[in-house]
N, C-alpha and C positions, 0 to 999 in steps of 0.2 A: 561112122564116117571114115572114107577113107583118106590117106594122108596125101596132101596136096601133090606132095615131091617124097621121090624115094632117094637116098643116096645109100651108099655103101660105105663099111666102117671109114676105109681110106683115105673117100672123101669123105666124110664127116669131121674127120679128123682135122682135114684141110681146110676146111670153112665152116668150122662152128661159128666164126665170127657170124657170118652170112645166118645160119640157121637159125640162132639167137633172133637176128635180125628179124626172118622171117614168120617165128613163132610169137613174137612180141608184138606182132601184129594181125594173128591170132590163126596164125596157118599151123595144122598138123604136120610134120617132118616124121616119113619113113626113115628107119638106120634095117640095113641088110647085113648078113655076111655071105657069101657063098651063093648069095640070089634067092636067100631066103630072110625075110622079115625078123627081126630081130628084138627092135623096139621103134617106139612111138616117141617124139618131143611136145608135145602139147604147151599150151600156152598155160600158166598156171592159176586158176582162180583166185579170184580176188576176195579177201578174206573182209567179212563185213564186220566190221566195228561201231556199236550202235552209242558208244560215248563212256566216260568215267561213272563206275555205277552201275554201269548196264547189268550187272551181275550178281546185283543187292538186293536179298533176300534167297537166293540160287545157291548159297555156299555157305556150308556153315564151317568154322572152325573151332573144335573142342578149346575150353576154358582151359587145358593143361596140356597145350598144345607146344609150347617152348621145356614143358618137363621133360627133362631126356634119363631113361632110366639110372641106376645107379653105374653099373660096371661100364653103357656107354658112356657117360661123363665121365670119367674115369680112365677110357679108354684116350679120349679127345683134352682129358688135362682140362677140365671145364668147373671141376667141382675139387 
C-alpha cells in the first residue's frame, strides 16, 4: 500500500502533531529525506486481549523458579 501523504524529514518534524493525527485514523505517512523515501508511520495494531486466563495451561513455570543460584543470591544480598 502506498502512503497516502508523503512529507519530508522537516516537515515532519513540523507536524507530527497533524501526522499522529492522520495515522490514528488509519492513513499511511510517507517521511523522505533528499526526495527519497525513508520511512513509513503506520497506524499501529490493535493488540487482542482475550481476558484474565487467556494463557492457562500455555505457560509453565518451573517449581524452582524463585531459586536463585548460590553466588547470585549472594551477589544481590538475598541470601
Amino acid at each position: 500500500m502506498e502512503a497516502a501523504r508523503q512529507y519530508n524529514v522537516h516537515e515532519a518534524e513540523g507536524h507530527l502533531s497533524r501526522i499522529l493525527e492522520q495515522v490514528a485514523t488509519g492513513e499511511e505517512i510517507g517521511i523522505s529525506k533528499a526526495g527519497e523515501s525513508i520511512a513509513k508511520v503506520v497506524p499501529h495494531p490493535e493488540v487482542q486481549r482475550t481476558g484474565q486466563g487467556s494463557l492457562a495451561g500455555r505457560i509453565h513455570i518451573a517449581d524452582d523458579f524463585d531459586n536463585l543460584p548460590d553466588d547470585i543470591a549472594d551477589a544481590f544480598g538475598v541470601r
